[in-house]
Residue frames as qw, qx, qy, qz and C-alpha x, y, z in Angstrom:
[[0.000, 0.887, 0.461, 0.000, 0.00, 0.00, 0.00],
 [0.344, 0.602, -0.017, 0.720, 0.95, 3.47, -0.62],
 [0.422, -0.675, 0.136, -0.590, 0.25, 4.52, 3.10],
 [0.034, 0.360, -0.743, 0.563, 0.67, 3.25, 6.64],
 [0.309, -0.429, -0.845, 0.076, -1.85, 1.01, 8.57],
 [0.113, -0.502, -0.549, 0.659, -2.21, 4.06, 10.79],
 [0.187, 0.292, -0.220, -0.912, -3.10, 6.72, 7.96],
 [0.322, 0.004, -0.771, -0.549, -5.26, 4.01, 6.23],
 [0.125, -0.622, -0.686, 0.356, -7.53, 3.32, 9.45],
 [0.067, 0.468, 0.292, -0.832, -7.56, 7.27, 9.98],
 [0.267, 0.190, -0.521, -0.788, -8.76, 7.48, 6.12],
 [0.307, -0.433, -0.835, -0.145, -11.65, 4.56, 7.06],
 [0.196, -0.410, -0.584, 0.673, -12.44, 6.58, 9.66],
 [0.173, 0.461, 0.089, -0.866, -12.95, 9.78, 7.61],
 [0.196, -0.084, -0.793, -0.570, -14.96, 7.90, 5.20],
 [0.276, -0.518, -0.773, 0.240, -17.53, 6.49, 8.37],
 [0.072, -0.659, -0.472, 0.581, -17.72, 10.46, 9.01],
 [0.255, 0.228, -0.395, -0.853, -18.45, 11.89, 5.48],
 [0.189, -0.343, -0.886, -0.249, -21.04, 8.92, 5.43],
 [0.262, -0.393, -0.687, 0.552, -22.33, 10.38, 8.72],
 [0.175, -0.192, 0.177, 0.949, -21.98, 13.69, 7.20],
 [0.148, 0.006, -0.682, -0.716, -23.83, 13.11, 4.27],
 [0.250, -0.400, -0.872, 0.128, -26.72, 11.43, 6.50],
 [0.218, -0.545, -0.369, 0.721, -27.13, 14.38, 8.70],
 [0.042, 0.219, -0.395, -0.891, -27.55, 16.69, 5.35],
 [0.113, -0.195, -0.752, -0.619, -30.22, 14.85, 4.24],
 [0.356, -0.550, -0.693, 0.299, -31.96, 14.56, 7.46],
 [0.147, -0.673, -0.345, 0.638, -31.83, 17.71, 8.64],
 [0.042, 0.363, -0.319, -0.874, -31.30, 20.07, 5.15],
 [0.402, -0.008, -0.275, -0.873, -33.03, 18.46, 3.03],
 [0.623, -0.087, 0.533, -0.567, -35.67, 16.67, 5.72],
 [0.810, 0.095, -0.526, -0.240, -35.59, 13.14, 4.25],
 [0.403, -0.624, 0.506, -0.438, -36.50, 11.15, 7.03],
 [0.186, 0.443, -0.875, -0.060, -34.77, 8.32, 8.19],
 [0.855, -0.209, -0.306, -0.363, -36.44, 4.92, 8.12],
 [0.912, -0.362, 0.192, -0.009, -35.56, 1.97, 10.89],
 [0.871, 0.228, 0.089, 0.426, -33.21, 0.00, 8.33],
 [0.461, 0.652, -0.158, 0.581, -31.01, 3.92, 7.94],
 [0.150, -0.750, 0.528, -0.369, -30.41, 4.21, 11.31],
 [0.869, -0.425, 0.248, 0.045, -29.70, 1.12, 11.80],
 [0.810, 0.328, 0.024, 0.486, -27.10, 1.31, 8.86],
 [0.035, -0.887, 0.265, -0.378, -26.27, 4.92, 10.54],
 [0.786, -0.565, 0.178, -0.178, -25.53, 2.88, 13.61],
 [0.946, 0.024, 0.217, 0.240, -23.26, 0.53, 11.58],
 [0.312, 0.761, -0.193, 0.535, -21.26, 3.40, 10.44],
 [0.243, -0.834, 0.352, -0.349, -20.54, 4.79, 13.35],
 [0.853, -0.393, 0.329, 0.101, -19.27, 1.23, 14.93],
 [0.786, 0.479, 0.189, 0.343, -17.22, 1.06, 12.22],
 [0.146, 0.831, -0.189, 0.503, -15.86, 4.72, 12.07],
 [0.424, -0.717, 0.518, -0.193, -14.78, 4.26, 15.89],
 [0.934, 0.009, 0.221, 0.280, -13.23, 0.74, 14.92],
 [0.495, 0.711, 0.154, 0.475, -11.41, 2.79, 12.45],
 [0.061, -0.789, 0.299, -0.534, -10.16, 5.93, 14.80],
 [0.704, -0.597, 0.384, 0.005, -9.20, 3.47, 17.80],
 [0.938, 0.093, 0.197, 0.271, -7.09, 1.68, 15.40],
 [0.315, 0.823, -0.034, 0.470, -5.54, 4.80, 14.24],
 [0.328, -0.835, 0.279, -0.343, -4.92, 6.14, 17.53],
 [0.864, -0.377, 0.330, 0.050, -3.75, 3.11, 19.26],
 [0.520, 0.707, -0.459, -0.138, -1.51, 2.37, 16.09],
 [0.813, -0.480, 0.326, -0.043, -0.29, -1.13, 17.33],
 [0.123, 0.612, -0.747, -0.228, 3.09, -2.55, 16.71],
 [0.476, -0.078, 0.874, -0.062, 1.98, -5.91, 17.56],
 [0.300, -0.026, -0.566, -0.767, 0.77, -7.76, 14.55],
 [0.073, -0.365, -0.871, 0.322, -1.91, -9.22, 16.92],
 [0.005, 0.597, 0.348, -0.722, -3.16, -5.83, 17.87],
 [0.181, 0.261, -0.493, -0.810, -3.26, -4.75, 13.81],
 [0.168, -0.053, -0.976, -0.129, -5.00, -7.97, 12.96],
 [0.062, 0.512, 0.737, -0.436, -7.70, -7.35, 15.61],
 [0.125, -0.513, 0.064, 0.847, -8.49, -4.52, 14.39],
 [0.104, 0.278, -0.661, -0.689, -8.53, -5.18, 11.21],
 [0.199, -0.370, -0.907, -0.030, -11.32, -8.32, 11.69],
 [0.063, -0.518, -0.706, 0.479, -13.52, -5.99, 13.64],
 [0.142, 0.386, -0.173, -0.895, -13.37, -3.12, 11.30],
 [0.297, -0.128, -0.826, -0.463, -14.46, -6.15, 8.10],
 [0.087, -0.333, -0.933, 0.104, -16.84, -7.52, 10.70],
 [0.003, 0.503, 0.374, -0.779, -18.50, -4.16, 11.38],
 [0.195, 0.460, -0.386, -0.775, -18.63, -3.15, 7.89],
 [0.151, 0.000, -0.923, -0.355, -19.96, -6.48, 6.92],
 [0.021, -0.508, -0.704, 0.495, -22.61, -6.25, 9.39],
 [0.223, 0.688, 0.159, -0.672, -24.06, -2.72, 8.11],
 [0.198, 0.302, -0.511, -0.780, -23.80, -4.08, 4.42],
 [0.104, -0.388, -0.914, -0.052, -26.10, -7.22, 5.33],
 [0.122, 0.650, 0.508, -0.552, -28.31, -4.63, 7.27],
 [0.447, 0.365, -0.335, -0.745, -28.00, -1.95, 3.17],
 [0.177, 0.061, -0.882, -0.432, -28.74, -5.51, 1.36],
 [0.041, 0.520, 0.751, -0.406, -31.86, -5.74, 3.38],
 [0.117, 0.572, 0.428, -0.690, -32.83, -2.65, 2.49],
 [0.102, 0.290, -0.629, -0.714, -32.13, -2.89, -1.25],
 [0.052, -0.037, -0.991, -0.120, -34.14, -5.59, -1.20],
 [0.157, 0.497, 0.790, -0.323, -36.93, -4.11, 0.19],
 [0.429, 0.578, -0.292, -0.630, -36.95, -1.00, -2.31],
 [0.362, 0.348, -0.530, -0.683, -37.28, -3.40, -4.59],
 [0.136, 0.133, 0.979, 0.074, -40.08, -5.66, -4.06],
 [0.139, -0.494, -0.526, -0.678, -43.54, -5.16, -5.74],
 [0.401, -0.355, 0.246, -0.808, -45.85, -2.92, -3.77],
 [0.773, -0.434, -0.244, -0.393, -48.02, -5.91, -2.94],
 [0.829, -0.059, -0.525, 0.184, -45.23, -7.52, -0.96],
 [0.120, 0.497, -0.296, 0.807, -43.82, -4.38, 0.40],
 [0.451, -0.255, -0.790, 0.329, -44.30, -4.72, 4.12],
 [0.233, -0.940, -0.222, -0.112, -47.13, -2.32, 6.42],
 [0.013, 0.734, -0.130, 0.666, -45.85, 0.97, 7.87],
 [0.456, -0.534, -0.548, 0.454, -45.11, 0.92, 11.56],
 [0.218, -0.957, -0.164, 0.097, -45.32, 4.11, 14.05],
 [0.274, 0.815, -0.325, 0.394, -42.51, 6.59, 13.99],
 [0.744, 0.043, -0.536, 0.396, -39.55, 5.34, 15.96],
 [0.077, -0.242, 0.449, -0.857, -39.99, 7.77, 18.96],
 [0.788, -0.194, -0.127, -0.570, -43.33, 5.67, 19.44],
 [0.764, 0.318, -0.555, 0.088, -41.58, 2.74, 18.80],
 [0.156, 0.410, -0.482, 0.758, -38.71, 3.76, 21.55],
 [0.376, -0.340, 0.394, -0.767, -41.32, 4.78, 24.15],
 [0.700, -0.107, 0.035, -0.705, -43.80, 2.08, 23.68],
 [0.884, 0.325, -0.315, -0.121, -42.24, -1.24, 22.33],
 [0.885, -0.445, 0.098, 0.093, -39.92, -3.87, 24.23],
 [0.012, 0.779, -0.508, -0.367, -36.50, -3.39, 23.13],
 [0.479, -0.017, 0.846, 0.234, -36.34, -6.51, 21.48],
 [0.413, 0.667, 0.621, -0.010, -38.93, -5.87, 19.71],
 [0.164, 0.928, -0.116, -0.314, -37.68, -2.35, 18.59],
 [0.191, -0.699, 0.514, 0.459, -34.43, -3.76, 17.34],
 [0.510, 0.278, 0.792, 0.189, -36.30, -6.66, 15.41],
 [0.484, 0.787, 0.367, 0.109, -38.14, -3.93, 13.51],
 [0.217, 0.895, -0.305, -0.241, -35.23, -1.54, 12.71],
 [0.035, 0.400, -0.771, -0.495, -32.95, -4.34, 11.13],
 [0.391, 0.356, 0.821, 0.214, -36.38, -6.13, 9.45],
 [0.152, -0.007, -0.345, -0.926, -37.39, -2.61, 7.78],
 [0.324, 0.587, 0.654, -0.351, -40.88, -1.67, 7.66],
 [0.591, 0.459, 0.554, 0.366, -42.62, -0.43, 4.95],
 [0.294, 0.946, 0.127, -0.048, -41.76, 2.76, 4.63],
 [0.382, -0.549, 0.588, 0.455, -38.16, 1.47, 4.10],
 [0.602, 0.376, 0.681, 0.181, -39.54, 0.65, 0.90],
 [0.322, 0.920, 0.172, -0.139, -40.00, 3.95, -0.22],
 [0.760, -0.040, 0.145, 0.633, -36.92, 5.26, -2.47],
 [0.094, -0.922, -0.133, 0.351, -36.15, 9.31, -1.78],
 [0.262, -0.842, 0.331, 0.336, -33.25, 9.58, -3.44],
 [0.899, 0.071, 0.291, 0.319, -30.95, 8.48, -6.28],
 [0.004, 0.885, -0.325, -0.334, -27.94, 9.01, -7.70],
 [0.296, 0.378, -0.827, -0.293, -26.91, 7.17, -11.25],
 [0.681, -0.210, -0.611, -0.345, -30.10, 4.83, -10.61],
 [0.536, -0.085, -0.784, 0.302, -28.49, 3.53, -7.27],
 [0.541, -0.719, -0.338, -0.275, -30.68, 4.54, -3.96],
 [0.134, -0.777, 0.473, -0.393, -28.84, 5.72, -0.71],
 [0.780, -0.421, 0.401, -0.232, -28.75, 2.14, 0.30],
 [0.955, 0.259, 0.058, 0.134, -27.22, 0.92, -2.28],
 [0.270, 0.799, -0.315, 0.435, -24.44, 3.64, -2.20],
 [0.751, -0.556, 0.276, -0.225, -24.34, 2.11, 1.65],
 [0.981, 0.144, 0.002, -0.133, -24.18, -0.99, 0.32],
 [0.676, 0.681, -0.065, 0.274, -21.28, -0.14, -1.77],
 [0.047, 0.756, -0.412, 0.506, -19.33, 1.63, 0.73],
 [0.960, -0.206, 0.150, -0.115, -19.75, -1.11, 3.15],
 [0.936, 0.319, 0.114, 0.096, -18.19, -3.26, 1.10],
 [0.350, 0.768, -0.324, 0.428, -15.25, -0.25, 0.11],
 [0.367, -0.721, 0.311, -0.499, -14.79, -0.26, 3.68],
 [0.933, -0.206, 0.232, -0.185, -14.93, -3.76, 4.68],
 [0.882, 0.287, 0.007, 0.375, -12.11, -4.91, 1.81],
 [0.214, 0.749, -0.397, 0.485, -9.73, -1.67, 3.27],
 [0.588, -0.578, 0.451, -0.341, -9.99, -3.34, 6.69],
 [0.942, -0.021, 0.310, 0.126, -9.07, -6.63, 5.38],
 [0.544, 0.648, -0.282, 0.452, -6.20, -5.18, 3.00],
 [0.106, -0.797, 0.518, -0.293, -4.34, -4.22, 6.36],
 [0.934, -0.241, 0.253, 0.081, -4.17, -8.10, 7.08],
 [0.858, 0.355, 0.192, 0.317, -1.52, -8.17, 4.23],
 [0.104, 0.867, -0.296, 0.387, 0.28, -4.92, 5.27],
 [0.758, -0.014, -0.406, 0.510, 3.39, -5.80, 7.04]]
Protein backbone atom coordinates (compact mmCIF):
# COMPACT_ATOMS: atom_id res chain seq x y z
CA UNK A 1 0.00 0.00 0.00
CA UNK A 2 0.95 3.47 -0.62
CA UNK A 3 0.25 4.52 3.10
CA UNK A 4 0.67 3.25 6.64
CA UNK A 5 -1.85 1.01 8.57
CA UNK A 6 -2.21 4.06 10.79
CA UNK A 7 -3.10 6.72 7.96
CA UNK A 8 -5.26 4.01 6.23
CA UNK A 9 -7.53 3.32 9.45
CA UNK A 10 -7.56 7.27 9.98
CA UNK A 11 -8.76 7.48 6.12
CA UNK A 12 -11.65 4.56 7.06
CA UNK A 13 -12.44 6.58 9.66
CA UNK A 14 -12.95 9.78 7.61
CA UNK A 15 -14.96 7.90 5.20
CA UNK A 16 -17.53 6.49 8.37
CA UNK A 17 -17.72 10.46 9.01
CA UNK A 18 -18.45 11.89 5.48
CA UNK A 19 -21.04 8.92 5.43
CA UNK A 20 -22.33 10.38 8.72
CA UNK A 21 -21.98 13.69 7.20
CA UNK A 22 -23.83 13.11 4.27
CA UNK A 23 -26.72 11.43 6.50
CA UNK A 24 -27.13 14.38 8.70
CA UNK A 25 -27.55 16.69 5.35
CA UNK A 26 -30.22 14.85 4.24
CA UNK A 27 -31.96 14.56 7.46
CA UNK A 28 -31.83 17.71 8.64
CA UNK A 29 -31.30 20.07 5.15
CA UNK A 30 -33.03 18.46 3.03
CA UNK A 31 -35.67 16.67 5.72
CA UNK A 32 -35.59 13.14 4.25
CA UNK A 33 -36.50 11.15 7.03
CA UNK A 34 -34.77 8.32 8.19
CA UNK A 35 -36.44 4.92 8.12
CA UNK A 36 -35.56 1.97 10.89
CA UNK A 37 -33.21 0.00 8.33
CA UNK A 38 -31.01 3.92 7.94
CA UNK A 39 -30.41 4.21 11.31
CA UNK A 40 -29.70 1.12 11.80
CA UNK A 41 -27.10 1.31 8.86
CA UNK A 42 -26.27 4.92 10.54
CA UNK A 43 -25.53 2.88 13.61
CA UNK A 44 -23.26 0.53 11.58
CA UNK A 45 -21.26 3.40 10.44
CA UNK A 46 -20.54 4.79 13.35
CA UNK A 47 -19.27 1.23 14.93
CA UNK A 48 -17.22 1.06 12.22
CA UNK A 49 -15.86 4.72 12.07
CA UNK A 50 -14.78 4.26 15.89
CA UNK A 51 -13.23 0.74 14.92
CA UNK A 52 -11.41 2.79 12.45
CA UNK A 53 -10.16 5.93 14.80
CA UNK A 54 -9.20 3.47 17.80
CA UNK A 55 -7.09 1.68 15.40
CA UNK A 56 -5.54 4.80 14.24
CA UNK A 57 -4.92 6.14 17.53
CA UNK A 58 -3.75 3.11 19.26
CA UNK A 59 -1.51 2.37 16.09
CA UNK A 60 -0.29 -1.13 17.33
CA UNK A 61 3.09 -2.55 16.71
CA UNK A 62 1.98 -5.91 17.56
CA UNK A 63 0.77 -7.76 14.55
CA UNK A 64 -1.91 -9.22 16.92
CA UNK A 65 -3.16 -5.83 17.87
CA UNK A 66 -3.26 -4.75 13.81
CA UNK A 67 -5.00 -7.97 12.96
CA UNK A 68 -7.70 -7.35 15.61
CA UNK A 69 -8.49 -4.52 14.39
CA UNK A 70 -8.53 -5.18 11.21
CA UNK A 71 -11.32 -8.32 11.69
CA UNK A 72 -13.52 -5.99 13.64
CA UNK A 73 -13.37 -3.12 11.30
CA UNK A 74 -14.46 -6.15 8.10
CA UNK A 75 -16.84 -7.52 10.70
CA UNK A 76 -18.50 -4.16 11.38
CA UNK A 77 -18.63 -3.15 7.89
CA UNK A 78 -19.96 -6.48 6.92
CA UNK A 79 -22.61 -6.25 9.39
CA UNK A 80 -24.06 -2.72 8.11
CA UNK A 81 -23.80 -4.08 4.42
CA UNK A 82 -26.10 -7.22 5.33
CA UNK A 83 -28.31 -4.63 7.27
CA UNK A 84 -28.00 -1.95 3.17
CA UNK A 85 -28.74 -5.51 1.36
CA UNK A 86 -31.86 -5.74 3.38
CA UNK A 87 -32.83 -2.65 2.49
CA UNK A 88 -32.13 -2.89 -1.25
CA UNK A 89 -34.14 -5.59 -1.20
CA UNK A 90 -36.93 -4.11 0.19
CA UNK A 91 -36.95 -1.00 -2.31
CA UNK A 92 -37.28 -3.40 -4.59
CA UNK A 93 -40.08 -5.66 -4.06
CA UNK A 94 -43.54 -5.16 -5.74
CA UNK A 95 -45.85 -2.92 -3.77
CA UNK A 96 -48.02 -5.91 -2.94
CA UNK A 97 -45.23 -7.52 -0.96
CA UNK A 98 -43.82 -4.38 0.40
CA UNK A 99 -44.30 -4.72 4.12
CA UNK A 100 -47.13 -2.32 6.42
CA UNK A 101 -45.85 0.97 7.87
CA UNK A 102 -45.11 0.92 11.56
CA UNK A 103 -45.32 4.11 14.05
CA UNK A 104 -42.51 6.59 13.99
CA UNK A 105 -39.55 5.34 15.96
CA UNK A 106 -39.99 7.77 18.96
CA UNK A 107 -43.33 5.67 19.44
CA UNK A 108 -41.58 2.74 18.80
CA UNK A 109 -38.71 3.76 21.55
CA UNK A 110 -41.32 4.78 24.15
CA UNK A 111 -43.80 2.08 23.68
CA UNK A 112 -42.24 -1.24 22.33
CA UNK A 113 -39.92 -3.87 24.23
CA UNK A 114 -36.50 -3.39 23.13
CA UNK A 115 -36.34 -6.51 21.48
CA UNK A 116 -38.93 -5.87 19.71
CA UNK A 117 -37.68 -2.35 18.59
CA UNK A 118 -34.43 -3.76 17.34
CA UNK A 119 -36.30 -6.66 15.41
CA UNK A 120 -38.14 -3.93 13.51
CA UNK A 121 -35.23 -1.54 12.71
CA UNK A 122 -32.95 -4.34 11.13
CA UNK A 123 -36.38 -6.13 9.45
CA UNK A 124 -37.39 -2.61 7.78
CA UNK A 125 -40.88 -1.67 7.66
CA UNK A 126 -42.62 -0.43 4.95
CA UNK A 127 -41.76 2.76 4.63
CA UNK A 128 -38.16 1.47 4.10
CA UNK A 129 -39.54 0.65 0.90
CA UNK A 130 -40.00 3.95 -0.22
CA UNK A 131 -36.92 5.26 -2.47
CA UNK A 132 -36.15 9.31 -1.78
CA UNK A 133 -33.25 9.58 -3.44
CA UNK A 134 -30.95 8.48 -6.28
CA UNK A 135 -27.94 9.01 -7.70
CA UNK A 136 -26.91 7.17 -11.25
CA UNK A 137 -30.10 4.83 -10.61
CA UNK A 138 -28.49 3.53 -7.27
CA UNK A 139 -30.68 4.54 -3.96
CA UNK A 140 -28.84 5.72 -0.71
CA UNK A 141 -28.75 2.14 0.30
CA UNK A 142 -27.22 0.92 -2.28
CA UNK A 143 -24.44 3.64 -2.20
CA UNK A 144 -24.34 2.11 1.65
CA UNK A 145 -24.18 -0.99 0.32
CA UNK A 146 -21.28 -0.14 -1.77
CA UNK A 147 -19.33 1.63 0.73
CA UNK A 148 -19.75 -1.11 3.15
CA UNK A 149 -18.19 -3.26 1.10
CA UNK A 150 -15.25 -0.25 0.11
CA UNK A 151 -14.79 -0.26 3.68
CA UNK A 152 -14.93 -3.76 4.68
CA UNK A 153 -12.11 -4.91 1.81
CA UNK A 154 -9.73 -1.67 3.27
CA UNK A 155 -9.99 -3.34 6.69
CA UNK A 156 -9.07 -6.63 5.38
CA UNK A 157 -6.20 -5.18 3.00
CA UNK A 158 -4.34 -4.22 6.36
CA UNK A 159 -4.17 -8.10 7.08
CA UNK A 160 -1.52 -8.17 4.23
CA UNK A 161 0.28 -4.92 5.27
CA UNK A 162 3.39 -5.80 7.04
Amino acid sequence: MFFSKRIEFFLGFLACFSMLAVGAYFQFVEELEPCPLCISQRIAILITGLVFLAASIHNPKSTLGSRSYAIFGAIAALLGSAVSARHVWLQNLPADEVPECSPGLSYIFENFPLAETIKLMLNGTGECADVLWTLFGLSIPAWTFIAFIGLAILSLMQLKQK
